[in-house]
C-alpha positions as CSV (number, residue, x, y, z in Angstrom):
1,X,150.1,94.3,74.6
2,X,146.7,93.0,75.5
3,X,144.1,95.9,75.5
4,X,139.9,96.4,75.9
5,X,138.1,97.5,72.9
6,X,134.5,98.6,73.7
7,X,131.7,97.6,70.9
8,X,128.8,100.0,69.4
9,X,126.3,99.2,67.1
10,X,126.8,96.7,64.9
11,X,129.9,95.8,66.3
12,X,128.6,94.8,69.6
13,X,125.5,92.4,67.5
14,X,128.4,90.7,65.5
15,X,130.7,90.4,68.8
16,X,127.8,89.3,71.1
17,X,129.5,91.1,74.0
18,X,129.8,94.9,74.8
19,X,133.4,95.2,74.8
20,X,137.0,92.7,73.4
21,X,140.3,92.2,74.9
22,X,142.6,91.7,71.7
23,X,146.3,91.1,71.8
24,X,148.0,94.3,70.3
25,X,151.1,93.7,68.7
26,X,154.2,96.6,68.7
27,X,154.4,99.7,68.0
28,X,150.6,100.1,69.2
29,X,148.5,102.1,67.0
30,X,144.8,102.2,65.8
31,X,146.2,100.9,62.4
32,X,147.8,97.9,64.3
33,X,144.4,97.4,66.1
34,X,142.3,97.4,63.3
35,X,144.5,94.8,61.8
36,X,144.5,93.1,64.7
37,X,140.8,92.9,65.5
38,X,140.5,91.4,61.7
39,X,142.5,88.8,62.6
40,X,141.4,87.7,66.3
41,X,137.7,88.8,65.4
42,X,136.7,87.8,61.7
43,X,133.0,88.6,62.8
44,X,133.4,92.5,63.2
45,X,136.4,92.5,59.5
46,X,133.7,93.4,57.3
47,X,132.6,96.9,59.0
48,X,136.7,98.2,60.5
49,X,137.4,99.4,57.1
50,X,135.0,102.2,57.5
51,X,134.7,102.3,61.4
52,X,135.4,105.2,64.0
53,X,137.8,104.2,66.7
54,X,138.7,106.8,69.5
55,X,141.2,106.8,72.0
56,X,139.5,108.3,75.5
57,X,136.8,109.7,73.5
58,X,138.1,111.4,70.9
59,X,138.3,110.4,67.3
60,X,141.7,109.2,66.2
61,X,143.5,108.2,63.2
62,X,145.3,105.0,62.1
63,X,148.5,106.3,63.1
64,X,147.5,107.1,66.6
65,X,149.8,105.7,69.3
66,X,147.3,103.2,71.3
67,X,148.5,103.5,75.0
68,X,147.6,100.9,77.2
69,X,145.8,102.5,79.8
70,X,143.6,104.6,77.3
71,X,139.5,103.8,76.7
72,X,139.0,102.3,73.4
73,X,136.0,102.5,71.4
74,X,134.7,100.9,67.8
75,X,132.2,103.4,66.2
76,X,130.8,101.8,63.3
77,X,129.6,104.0,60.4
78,X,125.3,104.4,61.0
79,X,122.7,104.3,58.1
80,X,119.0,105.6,58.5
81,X,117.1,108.1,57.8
């Protein structure tokens, strides 16, 4: 299943674009996806261990079923102060 990811932060800097198609393999979850975008992305691998992802804006967890028409977002954790 081929879905759109949109990019945040320093996703989007390492991706260079404001959103990724990625090729989702079965059963789609955000676990799958976050393996997935390792694999097809090795720019943004570093920073999905601790990122955010939500599902039509609201924060999900790994086991979250992905379903195809659904909004899909990277939040990358934020430093500052």
């Amino acid at each position: 299943m081929k879905i759109t990811v949109k990019l945040f932060a320093v996703a989007r800097q390492r991706a260079g674009c404001e959103a990724i198609e990625v090729e989702l393999p079965e059963p789609p979850t955000v676990g799958n996806l976050r393996v997935a975008l390792a694999e097809q992305h090795p720019s943004l691998a570093n920073i999905l261990p601790h990122a955010r992802f939500a599902i039509d804006s609201e924060y999900t967890s790994d086991q979250a079923v992905v379903p195809q028409s659904a909004e899909i977002a990277i939040i990358p954790p934020v430093s500052g102060g």
